[in-house]
Backbone as ProteinMPNN parsed JSONL, in Angstrom:
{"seq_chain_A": "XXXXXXXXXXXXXXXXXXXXXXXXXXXXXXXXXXXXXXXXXXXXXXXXXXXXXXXXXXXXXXXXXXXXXXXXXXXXXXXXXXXXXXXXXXXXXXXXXXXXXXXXXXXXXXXXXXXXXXXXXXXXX", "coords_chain_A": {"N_chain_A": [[-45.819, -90.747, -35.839], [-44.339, -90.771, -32.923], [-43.803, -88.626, -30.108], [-41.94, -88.34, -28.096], [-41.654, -86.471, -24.645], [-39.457, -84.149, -23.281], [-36.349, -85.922, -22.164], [-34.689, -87.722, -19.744], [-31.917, -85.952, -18.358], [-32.317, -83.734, -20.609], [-32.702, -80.066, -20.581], [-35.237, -79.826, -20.24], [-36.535, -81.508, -18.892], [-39.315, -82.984, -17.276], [-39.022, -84.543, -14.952], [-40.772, -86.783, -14.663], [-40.972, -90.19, -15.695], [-43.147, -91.73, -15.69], [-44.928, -89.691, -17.003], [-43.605, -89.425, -19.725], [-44.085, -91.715, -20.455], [-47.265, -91.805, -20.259], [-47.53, -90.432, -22.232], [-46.359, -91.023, -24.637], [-47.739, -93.423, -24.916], [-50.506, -92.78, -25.193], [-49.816, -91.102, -27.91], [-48.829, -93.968, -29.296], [-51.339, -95.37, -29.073], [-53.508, -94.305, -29.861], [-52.293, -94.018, -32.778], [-52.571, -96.341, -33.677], [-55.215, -96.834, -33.19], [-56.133, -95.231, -35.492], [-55.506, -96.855, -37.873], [-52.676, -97.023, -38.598], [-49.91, -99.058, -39.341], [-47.605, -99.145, -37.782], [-44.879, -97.102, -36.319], [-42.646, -94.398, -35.53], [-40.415, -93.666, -33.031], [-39.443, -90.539, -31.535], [-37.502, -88.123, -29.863], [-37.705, -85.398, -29.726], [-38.66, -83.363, -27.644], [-36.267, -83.305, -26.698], [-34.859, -80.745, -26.84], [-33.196, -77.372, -26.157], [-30.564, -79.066, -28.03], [-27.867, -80.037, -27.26], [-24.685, -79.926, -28.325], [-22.728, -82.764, -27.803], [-24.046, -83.67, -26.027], [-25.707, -85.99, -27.052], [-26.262, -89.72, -26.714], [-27.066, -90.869, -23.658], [-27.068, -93.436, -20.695], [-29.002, -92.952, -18.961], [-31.072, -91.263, -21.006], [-31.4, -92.926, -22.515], [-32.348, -95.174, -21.125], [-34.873, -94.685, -20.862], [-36.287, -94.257, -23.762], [-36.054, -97.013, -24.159], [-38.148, -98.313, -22.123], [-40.238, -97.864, -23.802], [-39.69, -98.717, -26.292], [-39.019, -101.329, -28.171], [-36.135, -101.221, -29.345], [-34.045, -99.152, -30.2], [-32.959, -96.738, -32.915], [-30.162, -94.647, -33.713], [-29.537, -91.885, -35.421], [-26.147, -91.415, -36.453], [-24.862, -89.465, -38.651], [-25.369, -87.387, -41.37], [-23.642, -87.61, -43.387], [-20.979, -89.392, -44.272], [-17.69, -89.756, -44.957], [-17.605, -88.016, -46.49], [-19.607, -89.02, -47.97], [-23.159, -88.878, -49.49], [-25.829, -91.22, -48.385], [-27.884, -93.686, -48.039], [-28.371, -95.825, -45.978], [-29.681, -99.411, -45.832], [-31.46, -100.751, -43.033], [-29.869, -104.016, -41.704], [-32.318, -106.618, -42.455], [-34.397, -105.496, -42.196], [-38.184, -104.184, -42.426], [-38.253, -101.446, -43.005], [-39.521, -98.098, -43.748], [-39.249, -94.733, -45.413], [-36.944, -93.965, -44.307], [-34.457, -90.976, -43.099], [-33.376, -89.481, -46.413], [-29.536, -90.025, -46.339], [-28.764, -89.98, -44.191], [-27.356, -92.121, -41.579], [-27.491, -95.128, -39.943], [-26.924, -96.638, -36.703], [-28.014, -99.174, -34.593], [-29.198, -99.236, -31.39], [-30.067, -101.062, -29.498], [-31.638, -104.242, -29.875], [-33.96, -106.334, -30.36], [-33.136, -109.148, -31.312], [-30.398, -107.747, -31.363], [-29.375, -107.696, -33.829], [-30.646, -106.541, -35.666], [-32.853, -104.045, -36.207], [-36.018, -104.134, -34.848], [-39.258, -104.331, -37.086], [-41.322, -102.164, -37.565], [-44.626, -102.604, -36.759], [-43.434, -104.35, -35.226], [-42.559, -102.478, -33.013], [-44.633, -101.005, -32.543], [-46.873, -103.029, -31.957], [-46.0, -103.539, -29.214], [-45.739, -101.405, -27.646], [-48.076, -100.795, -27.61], [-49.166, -102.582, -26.25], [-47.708, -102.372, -23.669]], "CA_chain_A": [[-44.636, -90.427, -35.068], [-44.532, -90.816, -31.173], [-42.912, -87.356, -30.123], [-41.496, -87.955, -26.901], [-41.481, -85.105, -23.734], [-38.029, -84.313, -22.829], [-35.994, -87.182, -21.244], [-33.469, -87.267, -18.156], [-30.14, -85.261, -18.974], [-32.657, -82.856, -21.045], [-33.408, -79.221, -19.95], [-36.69, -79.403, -20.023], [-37.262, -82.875, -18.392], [-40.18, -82.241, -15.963], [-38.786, -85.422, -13.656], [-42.127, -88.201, -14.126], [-40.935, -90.667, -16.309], [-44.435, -92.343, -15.86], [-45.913, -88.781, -17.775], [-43.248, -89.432, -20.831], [-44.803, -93.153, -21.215], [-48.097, -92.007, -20.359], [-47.886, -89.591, -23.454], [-46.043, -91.705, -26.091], [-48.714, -94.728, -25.172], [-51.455, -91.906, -25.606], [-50.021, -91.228, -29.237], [-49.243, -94.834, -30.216], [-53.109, -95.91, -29.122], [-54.274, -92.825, -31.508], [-51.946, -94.393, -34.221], [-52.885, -97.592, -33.891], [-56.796, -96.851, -33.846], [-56.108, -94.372, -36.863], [-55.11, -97.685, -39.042], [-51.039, -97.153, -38.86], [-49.072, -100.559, -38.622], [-45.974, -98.831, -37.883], [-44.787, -96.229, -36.081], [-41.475, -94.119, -34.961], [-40.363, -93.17, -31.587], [-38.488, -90.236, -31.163], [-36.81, -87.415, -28.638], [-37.787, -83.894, -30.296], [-38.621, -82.95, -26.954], [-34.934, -83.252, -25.671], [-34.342, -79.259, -27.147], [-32.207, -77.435, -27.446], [-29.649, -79.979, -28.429], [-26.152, -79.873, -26.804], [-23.149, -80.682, -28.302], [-22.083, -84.003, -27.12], [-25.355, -84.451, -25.292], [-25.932, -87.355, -27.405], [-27.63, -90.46, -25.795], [-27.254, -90.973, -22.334], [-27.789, -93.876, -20.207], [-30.999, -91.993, -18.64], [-31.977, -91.043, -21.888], [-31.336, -94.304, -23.363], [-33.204, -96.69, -20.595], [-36.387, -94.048, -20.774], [-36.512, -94.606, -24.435], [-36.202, -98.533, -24.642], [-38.94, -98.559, -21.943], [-41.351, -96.988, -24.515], [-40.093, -99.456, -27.698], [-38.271, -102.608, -27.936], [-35.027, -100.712, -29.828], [-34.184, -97.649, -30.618], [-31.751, -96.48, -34.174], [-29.607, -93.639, -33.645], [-28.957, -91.192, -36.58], [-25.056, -90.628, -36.781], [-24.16, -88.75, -39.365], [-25.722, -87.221, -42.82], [-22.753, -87.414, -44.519], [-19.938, -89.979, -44.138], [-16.192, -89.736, -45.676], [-17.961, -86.782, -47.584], [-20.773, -89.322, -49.408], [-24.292, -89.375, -48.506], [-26.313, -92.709, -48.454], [-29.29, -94.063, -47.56], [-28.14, -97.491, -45.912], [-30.993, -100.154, -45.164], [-30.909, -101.955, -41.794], [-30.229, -105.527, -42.018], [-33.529, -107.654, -41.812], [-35.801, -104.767, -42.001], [-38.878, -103.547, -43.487], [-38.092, -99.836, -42.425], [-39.509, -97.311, -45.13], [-39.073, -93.154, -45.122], [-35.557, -93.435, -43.535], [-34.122, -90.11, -43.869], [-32.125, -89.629, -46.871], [-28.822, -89.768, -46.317], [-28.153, -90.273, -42.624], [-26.379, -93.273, -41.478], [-27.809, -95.381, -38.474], [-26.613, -97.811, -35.643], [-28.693, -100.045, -34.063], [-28.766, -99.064, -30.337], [-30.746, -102.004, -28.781], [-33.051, -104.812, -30.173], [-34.203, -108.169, -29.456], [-32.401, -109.599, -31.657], [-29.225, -107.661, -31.659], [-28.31, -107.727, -35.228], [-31.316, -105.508, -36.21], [-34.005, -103.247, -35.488], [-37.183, -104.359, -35.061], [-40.015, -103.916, -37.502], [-42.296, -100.927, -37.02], [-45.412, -103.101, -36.526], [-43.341, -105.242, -33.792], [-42.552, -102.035, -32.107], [-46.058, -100.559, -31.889], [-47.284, -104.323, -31.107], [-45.036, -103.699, -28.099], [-45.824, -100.042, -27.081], [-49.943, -100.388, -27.541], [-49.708, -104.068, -25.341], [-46.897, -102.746, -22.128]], "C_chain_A": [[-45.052, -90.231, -33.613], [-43.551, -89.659, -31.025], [-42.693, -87.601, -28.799], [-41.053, -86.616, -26.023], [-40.027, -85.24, -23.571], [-37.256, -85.302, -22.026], [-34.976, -86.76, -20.13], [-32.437, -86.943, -18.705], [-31.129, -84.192, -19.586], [-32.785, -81.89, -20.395], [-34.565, -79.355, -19.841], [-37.378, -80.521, -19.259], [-37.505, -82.876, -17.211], [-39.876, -83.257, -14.989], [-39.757, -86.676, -13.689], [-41.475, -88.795, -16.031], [-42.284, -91.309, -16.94], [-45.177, -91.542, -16.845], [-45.238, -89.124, -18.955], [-44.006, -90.847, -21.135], [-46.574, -92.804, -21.017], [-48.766, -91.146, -22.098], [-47.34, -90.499, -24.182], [-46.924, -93.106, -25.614], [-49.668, -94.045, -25.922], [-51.099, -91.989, -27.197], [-49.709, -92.555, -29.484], [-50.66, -95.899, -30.208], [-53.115, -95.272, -30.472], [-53.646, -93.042, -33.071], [-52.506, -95.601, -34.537], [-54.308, -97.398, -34.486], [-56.86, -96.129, -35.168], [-55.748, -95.505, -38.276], [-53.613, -97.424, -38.953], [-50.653, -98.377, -38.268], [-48.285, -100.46, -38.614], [-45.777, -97.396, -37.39], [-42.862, -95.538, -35.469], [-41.762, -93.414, -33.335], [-39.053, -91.769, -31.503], [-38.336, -88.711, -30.343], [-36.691, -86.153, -29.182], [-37.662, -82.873, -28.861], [-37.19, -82.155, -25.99], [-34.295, -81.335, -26.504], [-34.026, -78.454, -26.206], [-31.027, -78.704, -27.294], [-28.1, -79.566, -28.476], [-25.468, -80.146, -27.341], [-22.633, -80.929, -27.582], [-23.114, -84.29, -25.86], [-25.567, -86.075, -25.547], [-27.093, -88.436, -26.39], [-26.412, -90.985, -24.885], [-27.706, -92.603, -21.764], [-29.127, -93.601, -19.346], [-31.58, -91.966, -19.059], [-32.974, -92.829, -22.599], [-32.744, -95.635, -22.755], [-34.385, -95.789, -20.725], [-36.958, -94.701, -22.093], [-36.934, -95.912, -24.799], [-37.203, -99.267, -23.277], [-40.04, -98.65, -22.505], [-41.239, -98.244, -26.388], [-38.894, -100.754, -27.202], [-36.628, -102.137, -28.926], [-35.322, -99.662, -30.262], [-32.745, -97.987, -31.957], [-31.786, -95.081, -33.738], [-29.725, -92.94, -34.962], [-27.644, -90.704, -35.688], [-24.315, -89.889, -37.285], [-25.326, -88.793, -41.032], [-25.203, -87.46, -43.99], [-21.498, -88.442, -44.008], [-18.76, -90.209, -44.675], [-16.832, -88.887, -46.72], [-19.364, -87.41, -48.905], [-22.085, -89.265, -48.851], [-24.74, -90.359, -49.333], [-27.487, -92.3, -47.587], [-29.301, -95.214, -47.06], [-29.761, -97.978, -45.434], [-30.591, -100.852, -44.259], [-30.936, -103.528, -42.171], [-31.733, -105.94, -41.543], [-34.613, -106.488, -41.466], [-36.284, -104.623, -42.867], [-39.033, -101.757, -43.108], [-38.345, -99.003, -43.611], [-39.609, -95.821, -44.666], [-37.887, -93.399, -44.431], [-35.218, -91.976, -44.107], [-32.878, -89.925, -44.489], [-30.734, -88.994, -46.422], [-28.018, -89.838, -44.965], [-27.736, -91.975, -42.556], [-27.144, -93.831, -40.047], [-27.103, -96.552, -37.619], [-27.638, -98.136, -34.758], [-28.381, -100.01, -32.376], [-29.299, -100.355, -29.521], [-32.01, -101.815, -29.959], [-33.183, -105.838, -30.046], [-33.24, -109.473, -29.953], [-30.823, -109.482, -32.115], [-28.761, -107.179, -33.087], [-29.294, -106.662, -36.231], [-32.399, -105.217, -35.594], [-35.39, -104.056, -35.727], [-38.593, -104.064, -35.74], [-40.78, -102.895, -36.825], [-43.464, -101.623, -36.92], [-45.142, -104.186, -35.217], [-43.206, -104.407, -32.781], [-43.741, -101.378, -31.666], [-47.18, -101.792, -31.528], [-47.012, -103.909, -29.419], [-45.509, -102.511, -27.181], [-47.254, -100.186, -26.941], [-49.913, -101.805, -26.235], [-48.931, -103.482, -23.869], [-48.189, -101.545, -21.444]], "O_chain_A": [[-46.032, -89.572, -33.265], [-42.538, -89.653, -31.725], [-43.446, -86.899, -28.125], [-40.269, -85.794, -26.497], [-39.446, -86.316, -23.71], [-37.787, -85.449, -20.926], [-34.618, -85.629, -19.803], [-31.971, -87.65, -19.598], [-30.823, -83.195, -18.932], [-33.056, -82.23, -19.243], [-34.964, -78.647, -18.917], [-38.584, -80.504, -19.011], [-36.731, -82.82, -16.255], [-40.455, -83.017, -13.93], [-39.601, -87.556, -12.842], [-41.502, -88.177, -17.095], [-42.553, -91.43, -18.135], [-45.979, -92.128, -17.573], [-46.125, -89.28, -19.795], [-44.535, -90.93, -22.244], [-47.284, -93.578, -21.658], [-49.809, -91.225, -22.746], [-48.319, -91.113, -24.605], [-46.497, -94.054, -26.273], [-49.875, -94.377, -27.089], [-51.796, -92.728, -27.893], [-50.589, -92.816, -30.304], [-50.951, -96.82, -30.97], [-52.847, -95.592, -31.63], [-54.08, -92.595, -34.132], [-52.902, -95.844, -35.677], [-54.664, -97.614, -35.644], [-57.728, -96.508, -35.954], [-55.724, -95.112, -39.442], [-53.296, -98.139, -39.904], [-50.893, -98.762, -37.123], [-47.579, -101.272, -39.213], [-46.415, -96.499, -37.941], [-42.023, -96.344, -35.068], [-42.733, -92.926, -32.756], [-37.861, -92.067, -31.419], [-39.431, -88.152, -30.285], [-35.556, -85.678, -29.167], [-36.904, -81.904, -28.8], [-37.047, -81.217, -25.206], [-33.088, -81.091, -26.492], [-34.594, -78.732, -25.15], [-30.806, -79.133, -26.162], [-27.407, -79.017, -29.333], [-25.187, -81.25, -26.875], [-22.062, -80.235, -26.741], [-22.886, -85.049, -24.917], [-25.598, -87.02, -24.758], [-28.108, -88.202, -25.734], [-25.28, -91.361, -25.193], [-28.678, -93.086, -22.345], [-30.133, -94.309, -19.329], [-32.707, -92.288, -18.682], [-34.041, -93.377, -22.874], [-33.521, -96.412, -23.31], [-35.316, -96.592, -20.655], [-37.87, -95.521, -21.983], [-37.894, -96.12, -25.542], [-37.197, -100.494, -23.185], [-40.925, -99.353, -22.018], [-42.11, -98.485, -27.223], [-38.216, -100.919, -26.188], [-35.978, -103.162, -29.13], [-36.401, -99.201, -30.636], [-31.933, -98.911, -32.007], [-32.778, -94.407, -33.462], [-30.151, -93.743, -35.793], [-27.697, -89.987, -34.688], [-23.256, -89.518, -36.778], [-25.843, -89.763, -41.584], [-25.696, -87.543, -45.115], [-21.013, -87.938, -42.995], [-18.805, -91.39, -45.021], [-16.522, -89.123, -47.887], [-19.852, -86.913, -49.92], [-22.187, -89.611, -47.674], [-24.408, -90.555, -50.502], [-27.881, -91.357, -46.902], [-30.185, -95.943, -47.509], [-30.669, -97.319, -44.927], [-29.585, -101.554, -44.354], [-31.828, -104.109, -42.788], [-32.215, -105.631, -40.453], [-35.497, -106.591, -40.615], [-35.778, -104.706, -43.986], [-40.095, -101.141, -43.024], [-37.525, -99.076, -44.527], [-40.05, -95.64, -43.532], [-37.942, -92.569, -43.523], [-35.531, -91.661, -45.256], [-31.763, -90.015, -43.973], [-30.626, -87.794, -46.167], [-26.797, -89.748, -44.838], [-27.867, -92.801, -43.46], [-27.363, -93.032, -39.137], [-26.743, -97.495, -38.324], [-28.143, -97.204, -34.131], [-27.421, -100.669, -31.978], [-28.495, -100.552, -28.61], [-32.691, -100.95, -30.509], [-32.283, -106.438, -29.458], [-32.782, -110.411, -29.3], [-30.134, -110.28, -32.75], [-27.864, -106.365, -33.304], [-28.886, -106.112, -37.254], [-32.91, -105.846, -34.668], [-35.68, -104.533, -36.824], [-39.317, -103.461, -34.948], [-40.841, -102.821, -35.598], [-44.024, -100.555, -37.166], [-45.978, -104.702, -34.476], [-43.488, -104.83, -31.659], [-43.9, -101.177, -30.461], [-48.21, -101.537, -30.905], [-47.892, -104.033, -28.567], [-45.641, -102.725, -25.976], [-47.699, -99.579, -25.966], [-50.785, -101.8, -25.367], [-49.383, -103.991, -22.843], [-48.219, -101.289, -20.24]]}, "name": "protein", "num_of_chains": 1, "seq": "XXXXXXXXXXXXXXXXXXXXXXXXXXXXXXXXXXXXXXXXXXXXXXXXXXXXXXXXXXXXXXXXXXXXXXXXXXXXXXXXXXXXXXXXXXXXXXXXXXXXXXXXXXXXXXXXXXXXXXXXXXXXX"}
């Protein structure tokens, strides 16, 4: 897991975009050399978590500097059922049960990009 520093719109976001990519390159080197062919990217940092913060264009273009798409989690529970949907055209494994995702940006639009194309992507920019 790439734990991103707080992003723009966050409280805590110290202002150097360059330090949030120089840290999530830092961990996906250290995954890569560790043997992982797959990794997640995501925005723990952005705490505490506003209602209706959500994602941001700020947040949004910081993030999809750092991977080639990002998936939202929308919801745990939808019309009262939970699920586990699979993205089209992926090999995505550990989703967490029961959340629901949308596809915020990816190269191809119609789905997310493997976890071995996005740490291709993040260990090479």
């Amino acid at each position: 897991m790439v734990h991103l520093p707080a992003l723009p719109g966050a409280p805590g976001y110290g202002g150097s975009r360059e330090a949030i990519r120089a840290a999530a390159l830092g961990d996906a080197r250290a995954l890569a050399e560790a043997g992982f062919d797959g990794l997640l990217v995501e925005n723990f940092g952005d705490v505490p978590v506003l209602v209706g913060s959500g994602v941001t264009p700020d947040n949004a273009a910081v993030l999809l500097e750092l991977a080639d798409g990002a998936i939202v989690g929308t919801a745990v529970k939808r019309d009262g059922v939970t699920a586990n949907p699979k993205l089209a055209g992926s090999d995505w494994r550990g989703q967490r049960a029961g959340a629901s995702y949308d596809v915020l940006s990816s190269p191809s639009s119609s789905s997310a990009p493997s976890p071995p194309e996005v740490l291709r992507s993040a260990v090479i920019r």
